[in-house]
Structures are given as C-alpha cells and as structure tokens.
N, C-alpha and C positions, 0 to 999 in steps of 0.2 A: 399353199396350205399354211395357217397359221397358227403356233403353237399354243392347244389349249392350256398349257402350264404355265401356273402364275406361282413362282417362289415365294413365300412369306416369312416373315421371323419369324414365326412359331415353326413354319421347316425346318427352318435354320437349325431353333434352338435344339428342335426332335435330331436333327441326323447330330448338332455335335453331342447332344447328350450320348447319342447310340454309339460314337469315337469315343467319349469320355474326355472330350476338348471344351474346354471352358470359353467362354462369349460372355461378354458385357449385350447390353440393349440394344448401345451403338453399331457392335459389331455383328449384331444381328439384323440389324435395320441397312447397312453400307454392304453385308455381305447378298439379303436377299436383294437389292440392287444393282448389283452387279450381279449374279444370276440370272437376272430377270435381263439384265442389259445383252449377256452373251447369250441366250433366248433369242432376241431381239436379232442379231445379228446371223443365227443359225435359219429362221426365218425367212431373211432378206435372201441367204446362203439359197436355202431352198428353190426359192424362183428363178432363179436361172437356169436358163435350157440349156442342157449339157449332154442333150440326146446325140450330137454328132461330131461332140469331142473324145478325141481320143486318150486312154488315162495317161497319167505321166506320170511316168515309174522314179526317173532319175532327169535330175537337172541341170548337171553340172558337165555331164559328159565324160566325167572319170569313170577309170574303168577298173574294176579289181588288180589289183598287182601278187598273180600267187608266185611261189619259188618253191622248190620240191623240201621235204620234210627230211632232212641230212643230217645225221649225228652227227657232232665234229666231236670227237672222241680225244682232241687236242684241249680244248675248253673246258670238259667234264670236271666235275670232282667226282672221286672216290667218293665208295659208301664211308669210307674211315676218314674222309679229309671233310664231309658234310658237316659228318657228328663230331669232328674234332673240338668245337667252340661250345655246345651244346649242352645247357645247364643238367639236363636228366637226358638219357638215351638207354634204351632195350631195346635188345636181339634186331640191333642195326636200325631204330627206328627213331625217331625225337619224341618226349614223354613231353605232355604237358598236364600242368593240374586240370582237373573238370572243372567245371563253371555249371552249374546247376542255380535256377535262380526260381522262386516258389511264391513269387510276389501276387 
C-alpha cells in the first residue's frame, strides 16, 4: 500500500508557522524532500511480510541488573549537614527565588 501523502513546502511552511520556527524557501523545499524521501522508505517498510515473524523486544541480550533499595545510613547527610552550604533555607527546606516568565 502506497502512501497517498505527498509533503509540500507550503506543509512545511503551515506546520513551522503553527511551531513558530522560521524557514527560508530553501529549507522549505530540502525539508519537504526529505519527508517525502522518509515516506518513501516507510512504504518500501510496509511491504514486507512480517506475518510470521516474531516481535523483537530486546537485542543485545542484557538483562536488567536490580539490587535491593538499602539506606546506607553511613552515606547520609543530615537534614542540618544538607542546608549547611545553602544560600536561603526554611523550616528544614532549600528556598529558591520563583522564576515566573509571561512571555
């Protein structure tokens, strides 16, 4: 089945206007080109029979490494040794300034 979608610069130009990403001509012209080429590929993708393949989850043969979830309580800092360096701190906590931005 072949993919009735054909990318064009005027795509292009529509979705980066709708991102608010700026494009020249050219990069509108090399970008639907390349769309259109990974199309192409997704296509060829499509026709192969993969009715009696089975999926492949993992390829390397590694295998998770877990270790149990153990406080070392040697390691730790104190709540008082955390906030000892710490520019602003309350009621045991680190203050930072807000950052609010209304662009």
């Amino acid at each position: 089945m072949q993919s009735q979608i054909i990318i064009t610069p005027s795509i292009v130009a529509h979705v980066a206007d709708l991102a608010l990403i700026p494009v020249t001509d050219d990069e509108k012209n090399a970008l639907a080109n390349g769309f259109n080429t990974v199309l192409k590929v997704l296509d060829t993708l499509n026709t192969v029979d993969v009715i009696n393949v089975e999926p492949t989850h993992q390829v390397t043969g590694f295998e998770n490494v877990y270790r149990d979830d153990v406080v070392d309580e040697k390691r730790m800092f104190s709540q008082e040794e955390a906030l000892a360096n710490a520019p602003k701190s309350a009621n045991g906590y680190f203050v930072a300034d807000r950052i609010l931005h209304n662009d």
